[in-house]
C-alpha positions as CSV (number, residue, x, y, z in Angstrom):
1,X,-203.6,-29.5,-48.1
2,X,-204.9,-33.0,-48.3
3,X,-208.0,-32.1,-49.7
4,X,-206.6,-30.2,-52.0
5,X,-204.2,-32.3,-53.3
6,X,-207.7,-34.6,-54.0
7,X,-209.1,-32.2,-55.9
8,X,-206.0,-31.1,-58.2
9,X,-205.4,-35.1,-58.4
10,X,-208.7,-36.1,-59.3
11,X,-208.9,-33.4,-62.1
12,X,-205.6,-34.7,-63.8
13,X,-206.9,-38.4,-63.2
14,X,-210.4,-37.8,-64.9
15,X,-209.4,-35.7,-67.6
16,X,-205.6,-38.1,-68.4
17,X,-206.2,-41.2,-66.9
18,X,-203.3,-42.5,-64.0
19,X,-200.8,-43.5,-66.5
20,X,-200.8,-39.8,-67.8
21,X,-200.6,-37.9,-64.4
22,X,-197.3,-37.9,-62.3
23,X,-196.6,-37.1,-58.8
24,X,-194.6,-34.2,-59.9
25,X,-197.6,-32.6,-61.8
26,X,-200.0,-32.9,-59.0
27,X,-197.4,-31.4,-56.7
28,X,-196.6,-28.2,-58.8
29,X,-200.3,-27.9,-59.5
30,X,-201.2,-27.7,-56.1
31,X,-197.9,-25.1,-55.2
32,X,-195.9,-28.1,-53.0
33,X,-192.7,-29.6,-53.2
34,X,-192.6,-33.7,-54.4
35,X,-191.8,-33.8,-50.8
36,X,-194.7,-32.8,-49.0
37,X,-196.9,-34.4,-51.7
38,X,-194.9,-37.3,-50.4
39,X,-195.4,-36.5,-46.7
40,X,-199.4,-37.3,-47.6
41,X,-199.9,-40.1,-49.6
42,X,-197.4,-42.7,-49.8
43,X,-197.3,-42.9,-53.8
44,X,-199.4,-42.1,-56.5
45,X,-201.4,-45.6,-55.9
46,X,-202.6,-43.7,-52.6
47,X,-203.8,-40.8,-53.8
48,X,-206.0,-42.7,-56.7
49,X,-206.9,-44.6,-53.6
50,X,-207.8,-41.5,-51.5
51,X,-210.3,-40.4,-54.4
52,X,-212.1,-44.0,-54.8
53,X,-212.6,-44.4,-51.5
54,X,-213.9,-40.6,-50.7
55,X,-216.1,-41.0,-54.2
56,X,-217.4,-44.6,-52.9
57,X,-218.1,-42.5,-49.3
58,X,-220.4,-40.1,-51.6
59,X,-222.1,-42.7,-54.2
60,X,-223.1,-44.8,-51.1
61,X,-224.7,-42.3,-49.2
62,X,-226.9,-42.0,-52.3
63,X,-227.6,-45.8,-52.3
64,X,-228.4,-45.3,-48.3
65,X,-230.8,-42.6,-48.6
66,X,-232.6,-43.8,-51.3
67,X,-234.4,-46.1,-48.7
68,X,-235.9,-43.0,-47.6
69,X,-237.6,-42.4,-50.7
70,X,-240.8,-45.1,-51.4
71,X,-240.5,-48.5,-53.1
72,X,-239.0,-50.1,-56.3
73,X,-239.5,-47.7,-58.8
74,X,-239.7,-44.2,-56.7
75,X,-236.2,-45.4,-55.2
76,X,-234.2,-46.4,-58.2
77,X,-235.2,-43.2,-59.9
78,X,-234.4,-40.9,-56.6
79,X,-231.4,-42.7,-56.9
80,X,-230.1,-42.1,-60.9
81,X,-231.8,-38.4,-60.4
82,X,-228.8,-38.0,-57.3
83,X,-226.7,-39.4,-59.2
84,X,-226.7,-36.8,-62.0
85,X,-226.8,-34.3,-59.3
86,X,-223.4,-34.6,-58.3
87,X,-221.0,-32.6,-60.2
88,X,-219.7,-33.9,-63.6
89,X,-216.3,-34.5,-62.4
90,X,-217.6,-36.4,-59.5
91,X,-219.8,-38.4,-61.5
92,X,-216.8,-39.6,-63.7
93,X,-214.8,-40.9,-60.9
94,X,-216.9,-43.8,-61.5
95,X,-215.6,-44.2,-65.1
96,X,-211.7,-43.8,-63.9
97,X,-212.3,-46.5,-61.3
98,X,-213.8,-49.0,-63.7
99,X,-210.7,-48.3,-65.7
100,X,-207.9,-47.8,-63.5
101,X,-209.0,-49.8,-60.5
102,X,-206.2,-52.1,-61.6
103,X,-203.5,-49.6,-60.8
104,X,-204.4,-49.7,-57.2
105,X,-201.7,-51.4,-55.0
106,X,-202.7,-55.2,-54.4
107,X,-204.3,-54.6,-50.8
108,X,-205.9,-51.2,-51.7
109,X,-208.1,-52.9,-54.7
110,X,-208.9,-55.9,-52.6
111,X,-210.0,-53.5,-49.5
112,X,-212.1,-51.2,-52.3
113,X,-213.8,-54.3,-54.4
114,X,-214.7,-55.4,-51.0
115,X,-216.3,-52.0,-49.6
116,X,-217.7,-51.3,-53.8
117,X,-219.6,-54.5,-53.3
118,X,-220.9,-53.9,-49.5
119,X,-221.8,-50.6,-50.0
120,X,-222.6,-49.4,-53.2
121,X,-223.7,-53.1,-55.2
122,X,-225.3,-55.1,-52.6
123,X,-227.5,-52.3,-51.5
124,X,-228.6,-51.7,-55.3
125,X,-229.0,-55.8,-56.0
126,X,-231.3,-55.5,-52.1
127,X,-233.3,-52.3,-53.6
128,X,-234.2,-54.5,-56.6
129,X,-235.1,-57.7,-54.2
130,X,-237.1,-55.6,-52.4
131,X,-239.5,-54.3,-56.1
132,X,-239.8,-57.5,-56.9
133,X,-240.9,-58.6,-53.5
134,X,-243.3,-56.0,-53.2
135,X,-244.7,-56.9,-56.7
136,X,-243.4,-53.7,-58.5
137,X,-240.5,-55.3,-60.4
138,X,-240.3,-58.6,-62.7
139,X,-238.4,-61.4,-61.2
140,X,-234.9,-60.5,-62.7
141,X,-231.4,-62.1,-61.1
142,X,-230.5,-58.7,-58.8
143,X,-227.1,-58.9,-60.0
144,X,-228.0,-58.3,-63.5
145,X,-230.2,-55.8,-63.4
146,X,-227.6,-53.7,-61.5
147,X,-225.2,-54.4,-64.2
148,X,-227.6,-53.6,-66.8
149,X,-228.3,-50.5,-64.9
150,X,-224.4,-49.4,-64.2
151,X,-224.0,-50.3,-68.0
152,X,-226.8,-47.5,-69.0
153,X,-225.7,-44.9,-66.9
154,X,-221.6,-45.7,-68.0
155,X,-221.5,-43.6,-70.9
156,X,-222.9,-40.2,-68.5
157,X,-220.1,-40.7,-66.8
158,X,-217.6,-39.0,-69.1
159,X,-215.1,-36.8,-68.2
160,X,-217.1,-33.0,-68.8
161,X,-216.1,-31.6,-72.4
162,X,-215.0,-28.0,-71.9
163,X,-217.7,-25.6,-72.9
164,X,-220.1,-28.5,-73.8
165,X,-223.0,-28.3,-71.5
166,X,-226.2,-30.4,-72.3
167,X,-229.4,-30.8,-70.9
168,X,-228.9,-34.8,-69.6
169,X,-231.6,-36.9,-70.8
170,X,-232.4,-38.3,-66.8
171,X,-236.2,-38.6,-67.1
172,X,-235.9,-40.9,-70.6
173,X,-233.1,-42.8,-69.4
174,X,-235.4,-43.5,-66.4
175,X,-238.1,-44.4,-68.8
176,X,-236.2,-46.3,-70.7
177,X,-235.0,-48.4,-67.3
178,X,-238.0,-48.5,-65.7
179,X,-240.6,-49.2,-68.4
180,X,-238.7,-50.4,-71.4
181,X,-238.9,-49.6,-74.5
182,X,-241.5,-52.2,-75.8
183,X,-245.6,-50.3,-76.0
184,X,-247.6,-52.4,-74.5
C-alpha cells in the first residue's frame, strides 16, 4: 500500500503542485480511509518526502553508473540520454523538488539538501573534474557547469501534457552542451 500511496501521491504532486493536493485526495484515490494514509506517512510533508528521497535513490544510480561508461564526454551524455529514459513523470519529480522542496518539514529538507548534494551534485561537479583533468573539458568552476547543465535540462522536466507526445530533442541538447554552439 505504501508504494502505492507514492505513485497516486506523486501523480497529484506533479501534475497540482503540494499546495493543491490534500491528504484526503490521495487517500480516496488510492481506496483508504485518512486513517490508514495516516498510519504511513506521518503528514503530507512525509509523503512529499517519501517521493524525493525514492526519486534522489533513482537519479543517483544514474550519476553512479555513468562511471561505467568512458570519460568526460561519453559519461555526461550516457548520463542526460538515462535521464530522458526514465518515465516523464519521473523525470519531473525533479521540477516539483526544485519548487516545493520548501514545503518539506525543517529536518526532512536539511537531511535531503544534504543527500541531493552527496549524491546527485558532487558526483556530477567530480565527473566534470575528472574531463578537464583528462584534457577532454575546458577548465570551467564544476559547480557551474552543473548548474548550467541542470538549468538546460529544467524545462524537459515538465509535468507530461496529456496526449502530447514528442520526439525529445536528446542528441541536440547534447550538442548543444557538449560542443556549443559557436562553428569553429
Amino acid at each position: 500500500m505504501r508504494e502505492r500511496i507514492l505513485e497516486v501521491a506523486t501523480g497529484h504532486f506533479v501534475a497540482r503542485g503540494y499546495d493543491g493536493v490534500s491528504m484526503r485526495e490521495i487517500a480516496d484515490d488510492c481506496g483508504i480511509t485518512k486513517a490508514a494514509l495516516y498510519y504511513h506517512f506521518a503528514g503530507k510533508s512525509a509523503v512529499l518526502n517519501a517521493i524525493f528521497t525514492s526519486y534522489l535513490d533513482e537519479i543517483a544510480d544514474v550519476v553512479q553508473a555513468s562511471s561505467a561508461h568512458g570519460t568526460g564526454e561519453v559519461r555526461l551524455r550516457w548520463f542526460v540520454t538515462e535521464l530522458f529514459a526514465l518515465q516523464p513523470q519521473r523525470r519531473a519529480i525533479m521540477r516539483l523538488a526544485m519548487h516545493d522542496v520548501g514545503q518539506l518539514d525543517p529536518e526532512f529538507r536539511a537531511e535531503f539538501g544534504r543527500a541531493y548534494r552527496s549524491r546527485f551534485l558532487d558526483p556530477l561537479q567530480q565527473l566534470v573534474v575528472e574531463g578537464v583533468a583528462a584534457g577532454e573539458f575546458v577548465a570551467k568552476d564544476p559547480a557551474l557547469v552543473v548548474r548550467v547543465l541542470l538549468g538546460l535540462l529544467y524545462p524537459f522536466f515538465a509535468p507530461p501534457a496529456a496526449g502530447a507526445a514528442q520526439p525529445e530533442p536528446i542528441e541536440d541538447l547534447l550538442d548543444i552542451i557538449c560542443d556549443g554552439l559557436v562553428r569553429r
